[in-house]
N, C-alpha and C positions, 0 to 999 in steps of 0.2 A: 772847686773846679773853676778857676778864673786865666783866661785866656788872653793874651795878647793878639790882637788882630794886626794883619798886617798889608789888611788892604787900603783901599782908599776910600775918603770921607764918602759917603752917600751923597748924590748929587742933590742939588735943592729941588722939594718938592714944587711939583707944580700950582697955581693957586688955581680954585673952583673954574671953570670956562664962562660960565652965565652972572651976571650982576645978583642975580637972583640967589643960587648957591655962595655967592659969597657973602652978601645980609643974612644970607641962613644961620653961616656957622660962624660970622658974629655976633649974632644972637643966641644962638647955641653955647658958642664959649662965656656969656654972661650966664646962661643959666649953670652951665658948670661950676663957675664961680661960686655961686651960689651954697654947692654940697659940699657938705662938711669932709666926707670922705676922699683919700686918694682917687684921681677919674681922669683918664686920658682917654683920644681919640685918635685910631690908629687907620691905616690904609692896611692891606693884605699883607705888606711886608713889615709890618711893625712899626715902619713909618711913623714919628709922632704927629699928629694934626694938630690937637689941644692938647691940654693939660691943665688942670686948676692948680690953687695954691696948695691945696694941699698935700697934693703932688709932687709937687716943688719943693715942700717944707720935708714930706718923707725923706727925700734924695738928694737934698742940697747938701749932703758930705761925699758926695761922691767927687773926687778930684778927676782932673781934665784925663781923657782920653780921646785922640783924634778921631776915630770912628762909633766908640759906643757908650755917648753920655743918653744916660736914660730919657731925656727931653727930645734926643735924633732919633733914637731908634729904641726899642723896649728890650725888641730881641736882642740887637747886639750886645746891649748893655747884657740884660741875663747872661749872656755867655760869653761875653769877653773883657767884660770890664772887674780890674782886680778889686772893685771895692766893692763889687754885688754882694757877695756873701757879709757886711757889714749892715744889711739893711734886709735881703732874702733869707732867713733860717730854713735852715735846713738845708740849704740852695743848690747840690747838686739833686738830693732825689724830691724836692719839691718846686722846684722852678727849672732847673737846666732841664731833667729829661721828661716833663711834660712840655716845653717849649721848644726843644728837640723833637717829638711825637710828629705837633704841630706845626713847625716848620717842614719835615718830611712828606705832612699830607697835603700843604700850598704847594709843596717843590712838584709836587705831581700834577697839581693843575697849573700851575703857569711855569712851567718846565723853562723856559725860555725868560723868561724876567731875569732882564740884566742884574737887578739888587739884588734879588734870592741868589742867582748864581754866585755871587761877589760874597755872600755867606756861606753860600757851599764850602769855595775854594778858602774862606778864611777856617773854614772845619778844618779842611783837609792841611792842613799846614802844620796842626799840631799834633803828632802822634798821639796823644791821650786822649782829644776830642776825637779823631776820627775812629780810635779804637770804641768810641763810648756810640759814637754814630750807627756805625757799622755794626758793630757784634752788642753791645752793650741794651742799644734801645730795641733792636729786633725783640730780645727776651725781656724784656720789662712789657713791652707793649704785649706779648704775650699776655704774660702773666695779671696785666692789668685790665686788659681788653679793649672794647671801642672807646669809652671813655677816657682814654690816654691822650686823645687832641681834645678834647673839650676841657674849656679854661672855665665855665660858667658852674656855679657852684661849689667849686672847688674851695676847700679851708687848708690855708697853707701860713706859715711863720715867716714873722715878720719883726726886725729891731726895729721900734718906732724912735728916732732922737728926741723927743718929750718922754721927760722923766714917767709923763700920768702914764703913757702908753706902756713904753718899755721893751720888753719884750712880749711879744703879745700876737696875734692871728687874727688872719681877716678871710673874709668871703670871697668869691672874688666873681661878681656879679656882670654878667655882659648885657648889657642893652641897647639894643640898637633899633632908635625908629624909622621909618622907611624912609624920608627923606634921607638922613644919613645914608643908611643902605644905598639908597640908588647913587650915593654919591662915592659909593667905595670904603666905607670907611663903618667903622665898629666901635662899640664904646665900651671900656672895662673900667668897673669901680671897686674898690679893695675898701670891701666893706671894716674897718677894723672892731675888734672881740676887746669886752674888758678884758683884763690879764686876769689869767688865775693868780690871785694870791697866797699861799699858802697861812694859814691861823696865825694867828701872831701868840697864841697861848698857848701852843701844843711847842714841850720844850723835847728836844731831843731824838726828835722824827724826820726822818729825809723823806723831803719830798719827790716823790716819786712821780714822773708823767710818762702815759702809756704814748709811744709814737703811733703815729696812724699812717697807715697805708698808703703809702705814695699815691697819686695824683697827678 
């Protein structure tokens, strides 16, 4: 489920107001550096704030898209960029419609946010997302419950481009300490799982893995 967007680039984010919030979060972005794991830092609409390297190293096969390279926007990338599913496994029922959930429950508190709108209407453009919008995630969200917008703890698949990783799952961990908070913005770290390997001595056995419940 990779979509063509066909709105316009996200306008550039605004920097911190206070000198004080902006020595923050570059000091912040050095401790990011620092985590071995994928870790970005988003505003409400997915907005990228930071990003570490190895963030960058996940996602650097993704080719150009004018509105949703993973570094602009997380969201749009999940759902409209055609190279997500080369790096998100499983990506329509473990990344689009939890990040569908989630975007439906921000569209109700800031209803009016020119950037959400500008993802609404990029929905509504494709008949398959708006049908997955509309009738699709109402029943999942069912079926799944309040847990459906909550991205924190969630184990979901992931292609890593290092061989070590491969194909392999990560956590997917939010943390957000208050200074962040008061400043708008959230933090997600994609814990990554050694890969199961299947025995190297067991000749003639398909390996079999049970799917888990969407997320």
């Amino acid at each position: 489920m990779a979509f063509q967007a066909g709105g316009q680039r996200p306008a550039p984010r605004p920097a911190p107001a206070t000198p004080e919030a902006q020595a923050y979060l570059q000091d912040y972005s050095t401790l990011l550096e620092a985590v071995p794991f994928p870790s970005l830092v988003v505003d409400h609409r997915w907005d990228v704030v930071l990003t570490n390297g190895a963030f960058r190293t996940l996602f650097a096969g993704a080719g150009p898209h004018p509105t949703a390279m993973p570094g602009d926007n997380f969201l749009r990338f999940v759902l409209f960029h055609p190279d997500a599913s080369a790096v998100l496994g499983e990506h329509e029922s473990s990344w689009c419609l939890p990040m569908l959930a989630h975007f439906a429950a921000t569209l109700e508190r800031y209803g009016h946010d020119h950037g959400l709108q500008g993802v609404r209407r990029d929905i509504a453009q494709d008949p398959i997302m708006e049908a997955a919008y509309r009738q699709g995630l109402p029943h999942w969200m069912r079926a799944v419950g309040a847990e459906a917008v909550e991205h924190d703890g969630a184990v979901r698949p992931l292609h890593h481009p290092d061989p070590r990783w491969g194909s392999t799952e990560c956590r997917v961990v939010v943390e957000t300490p208050r200074a962040l908070e008061e400043l708008g913005y959230r933090r997600l770290t994609l814990v990554l799982r050694e890969p199961h390997r299947p025995p190297s001595t067991r000749r003639g056995a398909s390996h079999l893995r049970v799917v888990p419940a969407a997320r």
